[in-house]
N, C-alpha and C positions, 0 to 999 in steps of 0.2 A: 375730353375723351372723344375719337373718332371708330367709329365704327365700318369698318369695311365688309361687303360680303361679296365675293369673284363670283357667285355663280347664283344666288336666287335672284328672281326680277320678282316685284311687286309690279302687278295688272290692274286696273281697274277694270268695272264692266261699264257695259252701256247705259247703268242708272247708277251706281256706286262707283266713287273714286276710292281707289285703292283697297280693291275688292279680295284678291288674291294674292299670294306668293308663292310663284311659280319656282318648283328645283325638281334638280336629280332627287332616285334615290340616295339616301343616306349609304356610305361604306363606314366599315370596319373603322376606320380609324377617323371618321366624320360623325360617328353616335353622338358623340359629347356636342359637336357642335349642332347640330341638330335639334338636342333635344335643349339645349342652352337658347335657341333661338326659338324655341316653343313658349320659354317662360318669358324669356323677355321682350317678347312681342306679344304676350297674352294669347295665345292663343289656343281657343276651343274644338278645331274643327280640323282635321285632318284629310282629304281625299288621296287613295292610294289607287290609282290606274294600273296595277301592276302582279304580277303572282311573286311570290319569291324565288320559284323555282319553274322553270320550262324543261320539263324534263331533267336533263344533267345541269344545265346550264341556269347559275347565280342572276335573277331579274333584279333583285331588292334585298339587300341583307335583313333580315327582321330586326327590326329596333324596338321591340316589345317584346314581354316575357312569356315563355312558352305556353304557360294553362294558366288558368283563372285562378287567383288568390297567392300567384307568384310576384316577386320586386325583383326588378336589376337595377344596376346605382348604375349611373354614368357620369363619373367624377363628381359634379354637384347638384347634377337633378334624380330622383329617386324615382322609380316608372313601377306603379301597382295595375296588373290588369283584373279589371274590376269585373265584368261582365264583357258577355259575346256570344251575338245573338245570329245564327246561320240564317241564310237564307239560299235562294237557288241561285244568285249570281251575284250573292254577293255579302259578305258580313260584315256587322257591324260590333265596336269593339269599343268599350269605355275606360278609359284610363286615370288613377288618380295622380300626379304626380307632384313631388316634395322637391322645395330647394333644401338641401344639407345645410342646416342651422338656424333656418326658420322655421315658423309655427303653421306658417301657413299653407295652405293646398290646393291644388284646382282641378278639376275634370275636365279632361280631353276627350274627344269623343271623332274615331276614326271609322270613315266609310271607304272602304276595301271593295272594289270591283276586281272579283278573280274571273270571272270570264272573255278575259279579253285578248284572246291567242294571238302569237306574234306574226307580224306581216297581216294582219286581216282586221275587221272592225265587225263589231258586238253590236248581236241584232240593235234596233232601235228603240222596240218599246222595253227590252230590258235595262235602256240605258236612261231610257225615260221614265221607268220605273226607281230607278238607280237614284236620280236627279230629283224627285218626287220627294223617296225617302228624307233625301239631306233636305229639301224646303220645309218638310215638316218640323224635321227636328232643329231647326234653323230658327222655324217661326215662332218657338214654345221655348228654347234654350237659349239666343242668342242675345245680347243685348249691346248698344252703341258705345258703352267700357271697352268690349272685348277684343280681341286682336284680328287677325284680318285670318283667312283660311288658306292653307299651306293643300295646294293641289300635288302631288309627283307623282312617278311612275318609276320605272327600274333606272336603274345605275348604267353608266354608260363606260365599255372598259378604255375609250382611249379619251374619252370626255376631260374637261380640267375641272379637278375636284375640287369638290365644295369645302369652302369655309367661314367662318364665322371669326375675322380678328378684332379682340378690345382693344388699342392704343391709348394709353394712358403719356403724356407729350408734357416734357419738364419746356418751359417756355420762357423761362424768369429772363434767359439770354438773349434773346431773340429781337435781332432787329430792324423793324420793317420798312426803316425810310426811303426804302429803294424801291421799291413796291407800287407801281402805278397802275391804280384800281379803277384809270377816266373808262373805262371801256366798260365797265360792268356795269349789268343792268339786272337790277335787282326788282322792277315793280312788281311781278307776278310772284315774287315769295309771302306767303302767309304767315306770317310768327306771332299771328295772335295767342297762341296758345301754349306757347316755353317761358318754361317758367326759370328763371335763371338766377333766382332769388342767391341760390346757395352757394355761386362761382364766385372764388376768393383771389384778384386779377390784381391785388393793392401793387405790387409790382412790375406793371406791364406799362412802355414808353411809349404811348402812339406818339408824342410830340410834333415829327417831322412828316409824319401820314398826310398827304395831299388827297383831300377828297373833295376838289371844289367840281368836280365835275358827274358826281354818280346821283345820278338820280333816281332819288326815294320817293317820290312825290306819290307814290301810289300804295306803301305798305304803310298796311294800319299797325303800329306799334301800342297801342292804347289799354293794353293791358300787361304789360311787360313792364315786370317791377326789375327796375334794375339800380335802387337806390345804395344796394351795399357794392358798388361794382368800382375798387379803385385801377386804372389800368394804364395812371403811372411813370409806372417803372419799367415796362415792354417793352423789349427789343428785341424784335422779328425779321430784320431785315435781311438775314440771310436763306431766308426760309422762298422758294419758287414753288408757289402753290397752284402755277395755273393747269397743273394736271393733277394734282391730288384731288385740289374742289371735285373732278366728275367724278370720285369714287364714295366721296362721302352721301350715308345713308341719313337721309332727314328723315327726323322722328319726330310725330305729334302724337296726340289722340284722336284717333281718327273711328270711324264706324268701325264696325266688324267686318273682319274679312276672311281669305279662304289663306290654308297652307296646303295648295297642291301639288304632291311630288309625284315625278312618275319616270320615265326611264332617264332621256337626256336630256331634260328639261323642256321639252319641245312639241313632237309631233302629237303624242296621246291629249295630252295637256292642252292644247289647241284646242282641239275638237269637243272638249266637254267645256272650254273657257266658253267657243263661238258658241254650242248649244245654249246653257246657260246665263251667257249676257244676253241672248238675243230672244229666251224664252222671258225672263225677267221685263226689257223692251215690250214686247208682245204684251204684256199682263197692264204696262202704263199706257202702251199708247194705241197699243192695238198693229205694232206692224214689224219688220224686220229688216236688221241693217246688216245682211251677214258681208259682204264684202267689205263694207266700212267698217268693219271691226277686228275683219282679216287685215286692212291694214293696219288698223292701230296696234294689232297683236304685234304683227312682224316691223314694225317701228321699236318696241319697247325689248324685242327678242326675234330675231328673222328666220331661228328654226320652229316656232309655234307653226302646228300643221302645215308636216312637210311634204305632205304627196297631193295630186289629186284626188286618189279615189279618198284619202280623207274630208279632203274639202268638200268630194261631191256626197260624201255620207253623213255631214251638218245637212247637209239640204234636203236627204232623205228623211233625215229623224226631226229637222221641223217640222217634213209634211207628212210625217207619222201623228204628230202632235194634233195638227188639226183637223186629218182626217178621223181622227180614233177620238180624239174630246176626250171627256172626263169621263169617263162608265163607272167609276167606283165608290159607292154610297155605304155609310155604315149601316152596320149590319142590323141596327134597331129600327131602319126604314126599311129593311124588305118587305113588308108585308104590303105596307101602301103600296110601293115603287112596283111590284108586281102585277097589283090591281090596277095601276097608272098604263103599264105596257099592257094590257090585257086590251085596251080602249083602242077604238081605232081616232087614229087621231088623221090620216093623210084621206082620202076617199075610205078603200076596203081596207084598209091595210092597220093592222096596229103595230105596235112600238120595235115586238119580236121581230115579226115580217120586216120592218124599215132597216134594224139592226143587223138582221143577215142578210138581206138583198143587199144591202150599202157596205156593207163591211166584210163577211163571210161568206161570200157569191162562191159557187164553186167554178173553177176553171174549167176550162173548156182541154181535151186531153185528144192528144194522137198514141195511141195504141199501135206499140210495137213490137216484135218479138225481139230478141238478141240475137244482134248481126253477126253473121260468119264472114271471116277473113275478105272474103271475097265482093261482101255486099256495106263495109264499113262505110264505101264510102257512098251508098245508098242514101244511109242512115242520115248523114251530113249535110245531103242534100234536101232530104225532107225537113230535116230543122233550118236549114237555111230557109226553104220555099215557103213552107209556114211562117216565117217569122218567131220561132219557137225560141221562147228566154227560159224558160228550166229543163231539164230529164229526170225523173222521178225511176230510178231503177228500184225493181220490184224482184228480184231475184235473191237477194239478203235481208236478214231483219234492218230495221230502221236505224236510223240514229238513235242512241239515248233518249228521252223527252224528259224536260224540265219539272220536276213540280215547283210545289211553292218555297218549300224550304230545304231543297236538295237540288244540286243542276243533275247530276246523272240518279235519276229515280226511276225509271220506267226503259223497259226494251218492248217496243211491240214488234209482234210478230205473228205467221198466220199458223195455222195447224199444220204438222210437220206430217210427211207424207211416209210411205216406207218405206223410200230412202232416204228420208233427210232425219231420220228418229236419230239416229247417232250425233249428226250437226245440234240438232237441238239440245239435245243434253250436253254437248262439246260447249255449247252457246252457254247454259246454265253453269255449267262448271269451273269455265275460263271468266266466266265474268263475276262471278262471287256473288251469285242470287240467290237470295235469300226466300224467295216466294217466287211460285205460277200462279199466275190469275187467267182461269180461263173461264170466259165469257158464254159457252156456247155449249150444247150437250147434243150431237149429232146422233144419230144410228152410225152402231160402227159398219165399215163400207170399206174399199178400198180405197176409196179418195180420204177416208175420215180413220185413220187405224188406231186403236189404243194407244196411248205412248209414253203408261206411266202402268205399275203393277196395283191391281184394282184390291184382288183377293190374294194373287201368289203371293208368296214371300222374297222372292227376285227376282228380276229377268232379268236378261242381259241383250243390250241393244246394240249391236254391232260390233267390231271385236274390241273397241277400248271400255264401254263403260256397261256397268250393272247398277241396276236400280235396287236396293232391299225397300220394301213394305218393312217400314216402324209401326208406326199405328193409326188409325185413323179414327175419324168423328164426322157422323153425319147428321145435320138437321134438316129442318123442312124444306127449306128453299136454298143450303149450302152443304157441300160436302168439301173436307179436307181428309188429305193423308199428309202423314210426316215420312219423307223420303230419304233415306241414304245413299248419294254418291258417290262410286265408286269408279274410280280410272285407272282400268287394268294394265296389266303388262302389256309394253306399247312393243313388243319384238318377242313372242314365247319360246322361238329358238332361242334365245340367250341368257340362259339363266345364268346366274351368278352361285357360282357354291364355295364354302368356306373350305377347308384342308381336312376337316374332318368328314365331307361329302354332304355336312348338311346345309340348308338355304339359309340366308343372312337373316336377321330380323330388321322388318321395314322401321325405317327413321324418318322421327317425326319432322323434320326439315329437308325436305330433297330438292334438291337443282334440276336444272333441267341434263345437264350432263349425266344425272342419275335416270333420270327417267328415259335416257334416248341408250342408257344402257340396261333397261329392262327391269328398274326399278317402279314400284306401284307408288300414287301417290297417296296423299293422306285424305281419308273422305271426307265429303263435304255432307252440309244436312239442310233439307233448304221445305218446303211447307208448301202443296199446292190445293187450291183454291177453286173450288166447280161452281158458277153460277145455275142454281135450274128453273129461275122463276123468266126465265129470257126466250123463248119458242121461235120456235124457225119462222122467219116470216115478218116477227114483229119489231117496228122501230126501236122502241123501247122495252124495260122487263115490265111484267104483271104486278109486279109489289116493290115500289122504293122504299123502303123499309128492309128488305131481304140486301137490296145494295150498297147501302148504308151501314148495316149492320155487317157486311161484306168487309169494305172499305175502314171498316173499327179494329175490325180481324188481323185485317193484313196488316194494319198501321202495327198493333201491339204484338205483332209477332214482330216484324224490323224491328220494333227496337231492343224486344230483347234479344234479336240476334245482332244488332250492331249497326242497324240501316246498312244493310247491302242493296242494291239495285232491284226489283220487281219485274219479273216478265211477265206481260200483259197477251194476252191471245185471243184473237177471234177468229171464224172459218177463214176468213180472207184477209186478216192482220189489219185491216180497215176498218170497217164499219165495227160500231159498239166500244173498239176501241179508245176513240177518243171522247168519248162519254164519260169515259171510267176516268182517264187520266186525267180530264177537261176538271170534272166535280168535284173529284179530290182535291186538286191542286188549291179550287174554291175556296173546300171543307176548311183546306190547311190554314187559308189568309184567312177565314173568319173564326178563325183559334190564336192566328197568332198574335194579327193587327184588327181585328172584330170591324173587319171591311168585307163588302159583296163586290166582283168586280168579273163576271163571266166572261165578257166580252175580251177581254186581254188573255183570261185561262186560256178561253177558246183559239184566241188568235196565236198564242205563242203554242199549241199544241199542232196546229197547222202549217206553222214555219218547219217542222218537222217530218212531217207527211202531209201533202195538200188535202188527202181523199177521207181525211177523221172528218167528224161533223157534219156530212156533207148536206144535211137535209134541215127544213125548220122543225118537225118534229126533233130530233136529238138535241139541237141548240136550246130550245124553252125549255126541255126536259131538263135538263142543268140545273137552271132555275129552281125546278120541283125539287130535285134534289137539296141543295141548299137547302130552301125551305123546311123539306122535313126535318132535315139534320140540325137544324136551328130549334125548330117549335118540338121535336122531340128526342134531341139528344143533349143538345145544348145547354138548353132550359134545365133539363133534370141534373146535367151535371154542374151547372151553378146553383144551381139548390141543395145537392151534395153539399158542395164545400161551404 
């Protein structure tokens, strides 16, 4: 039996031989082979580099069943998805799957990076996070039986597609006296471990086979039971094998390795091979070989990491690695590890202080206003004369920010003025917010205007949208309303009336073709959130316990409205804000993986606004947080259960 496969390559790393198998995604009518090359390569470990979908456009066909406790058959392996477990850039998915007619089963277990947008690369420490996860689950699940790890990425549409052929080869005719094998060198093949016990050859003629010149002199055969092998009666000689041999797959037991797929088998796949053979390296010997391994990659496959900026972004996230170290301790040591950074260990300085001077410094900032036509090319000049590598425009709410088990969970943004009250609610409407968290309780002012209905029962803010007052609830140090949005007639010259002269009735589905003909849409209901224990002035609030108990609020309200996104607000969309979203994100990792690891919350809330955090008071506070939400939230609700 010969096994051919056209398009996966099996990689080694830089301490494991034959560590990986690198492919496209799986298509439509490559499922079966796919998932036939999963059982019979044993394999446990899946890495998926890829979304299924970018917008309109097919990355990955899904080759797992839609929700958890569903089967799809694909011809003769059966695919159970067991569990799947989100997180903010990335989930993780366990699969049981069945050969059809056997007893037997196995668990796969697939790490699915979806944040990795096309044409661009995925911050660093989320991929070092990413890389983290699987060494865990690597170090406790994996063992030197199991099959090698299948890396991909998306499907490639003009790529050649992947297969998996079994060749089963009648041979009894076959004859091979013609066959001059003086040139083959065979010393660097290992067959210590084929077992060939079962191959039934009683009719196979080597007779006239000339092999007085191939030298063996170096393969250990010394366990190769070959005692039932008659081989006869073989006649092979018409058979011209000196191009088949390079397609055939040798198979032993080897370690454990990866099954990585990801678009065309090539550039994504790269860059998490070079990261991870050369993080693995690092852990033996303490150093790194990224170019020697950039060859060896594009030796075995010459489209592994196809661009520069991929190759220059291995280089960045090794030296993410060792700039950032380890920061993450379970969560049963924070108490010590607190009192540890409380110490000064450098001169004046303790652990806090080293932590944000050395890692969360804040940047040095040129303040500018927004350039007019006239003065653009001002603006270009002062980033050139500076030396200026970001621009932080401060004119729009932010990006999204990350938590810990959602990538889009947070919109920060600053208090809306009175002209921008309509944009804000535009902001909450159009992006399906489910909660305002607002950090800050001003004297109202005209820089600070109301901008939600306190006592009325509606207002209406601008000409598209009306707020109703549902209900509210207010305690000591939190106040909430439940608010109804509402997005009025976007044109009120144009009513629409039926033949009988009366007005349609609104429908529960509208287009935007309906809405741009004066149709209302359907309201939305979303919960806001007043911090009051926080005073003008001060770094942090008066009682973490009030914020905490904040932070529990908003959680069990998302879910039961469905985890929509959280807009987050302070006076200046900056400061306080990244406290809130920093601790949470925390809170979230020591619920879900019972880890402390602020320093990453903190830095990946930064890659998205530089000016969150920006002081060592709000960084240690963090800390404090945690803490509380550990010794008295935590605790009582393991005691609960």
């Amino acid at each position: 039996m010969l096994i051919f496969s056209s398009f996966p390559t099996v990689m080694q790393s830089l301490t494991t031989p034959k560590a990986y198998i690198v492919t496209q995604g799986p298509r439509e009518n490559t499922l079966e082979d796919f998932w036939r090359m999963v059982w019979q390569q044993k394999i446990k470990l899946i890495v998926m580099l890829t979304k299924t979908f970018d917008f309109i456009k097919v990355m990955c066909v899904q080759y797992w069943p839609a929700q958890v406790g569903l089967t799809d058959t694909y011809t003769t392996v059966k695919v159970e998805l067991m569990r799947e477990e989100q997180l903010a850039n990335f989930i993780i998915r366990t699969f049981k799957i069945y050969k059809i007619g056997q007893q037997e089963y196995r668990e796969v277990v697939q790490f699915h990076y979806t944040e990795w947008a096309s044409h661009s690369n995925p911050f660093s420490i989320s991929l070092l996070e990413f890389r983290r996860r699987i060494k865990i689950w690597t170090k406790n699940n994996l063992s030197p039986a199991d099959g090698p790890t299948i890396v991909h990425c998306r499907l490639k549409n003009n790529c050649q597609t992947f297969s998996l052929l079994v060749i089963h080869i009648d041979v009894s005719h076959i004859d091979v006296s013609h066959i001059d094998v003086s040139h083959i060198d065979v010393s660097h093949i290992d067959v210590s471990h084929i077992d060939v016990s079962h191959i039934d050859v009683s009719h196979i003629d080597v007779s006239h086979i000339d092999v007085s010149h191939i030298d063996v002199s170096h393969i250990d055969v010394s366990h190769i039971d070959v005692s039932h092998i008659d081989v006869s009666h073989i006649d092979v000689s018409h058979i011209d094998v000196s191009q088949k041999l390079k397609n055939v797959i040798r198979q032993d037991n080897v370690k454990s390795r990866l099954l990585m797929s990801f678009d065309d088998g090539a550039g994504r796949s790269g860059v998490y091979l070079a990261v991870d053979a050369n993080l693995e390296l690092n852990e033996e010997d303490g150093q790194f070989n990224i170019y020697g391994y950039l060859k060896k990659m594009r030796q075995a496959r010459k489209e592994l990491i196809e661009k520069l900026d991929q190759y220059k972004f291995v280089y960045d996230t090794l030296q993410e690695f060792l700039v950032s170290g380890q920061c993450y301790f379970p969560v049963s040591e924070l108490s010590q590890r607190l009192k540890q950074k409380s110490m000064k260990v450098d001169g004046n300085k303790n652990e806090y202080q080293i932590e944000f001077e050395g890692y969360v410094r804040p940047r040095e900032y040129l303040v500018s206003e927004w350039p007019l036509r006239s003065t653009i090319s001002d603006l270009w000049s002062l980033v050139y004369d500076h030396d200026v590598t970001s621009i932080v425009v401060l004119c729009n709410p932010s990006p999204n920010d990350s938590g810990y088990t959602h990538h889009w969970e947070y919109i920060v943004t600053e208090w809306p003025t009175e002209f921008t009250i309509g944009d804000f609610w535009s902001l909450v409407f159009d992006y399906d917010c489910c909660g305002v968290v607002v950090l800050c309780d001003p004297p109202t002012s005209p820089a600070f205007p109301p901008f939600w209905p306190d006592k009325q029962k509606s207002v209406k803010y601008g000409p598209v949208f009306t707020v109703d007052h549902v209900s509210h609830q207010h305690f000591q140090n939190i106040k909430t309303w439940i608010l109804k949005i509402s997005k009025k007639i976007i044109a009120p010259h144009r009513k629409i009336f039926t033949s009988s002269g009366t007005a349609p009735k609104v429908k529960s589905i509208v287009s935007l073709t309906e809405l741009m003909a004066g149709i209302k849409a359907e309201p939305k209901t979303c919960q806001l959130f007043q911090l009051l224990c926080w005073p003008q002035g001060h770094k942090v609030p008066t009682s973490t316990n009030a914020l905490v108990e904040l932070m529990n609020m908003v959680e069990r309200w998302r879910q039961r409205m469905g985890h929509g996104p959280v807009l987050v607000l302070s006076q200046d969309g900056m400061n306080r804000t990244g406290v809130y979203c920093g601790a949470n994100a925390c809170i979230e990792q020591v619920i879900q993986h019972g880890e402390v690891d602020v320093f990453q919350a903190i830095k990946t809330v930064r890659l998205h606004r530089p000016q969150m955090v920006n002081n060592i008071t709000e960084y240690k506070y963090c800390y404090d947080v945690v803490l509380h939400y550990v010794l008295h939230f935590l605790q009582k609700e393991m005691a609960h259960k």
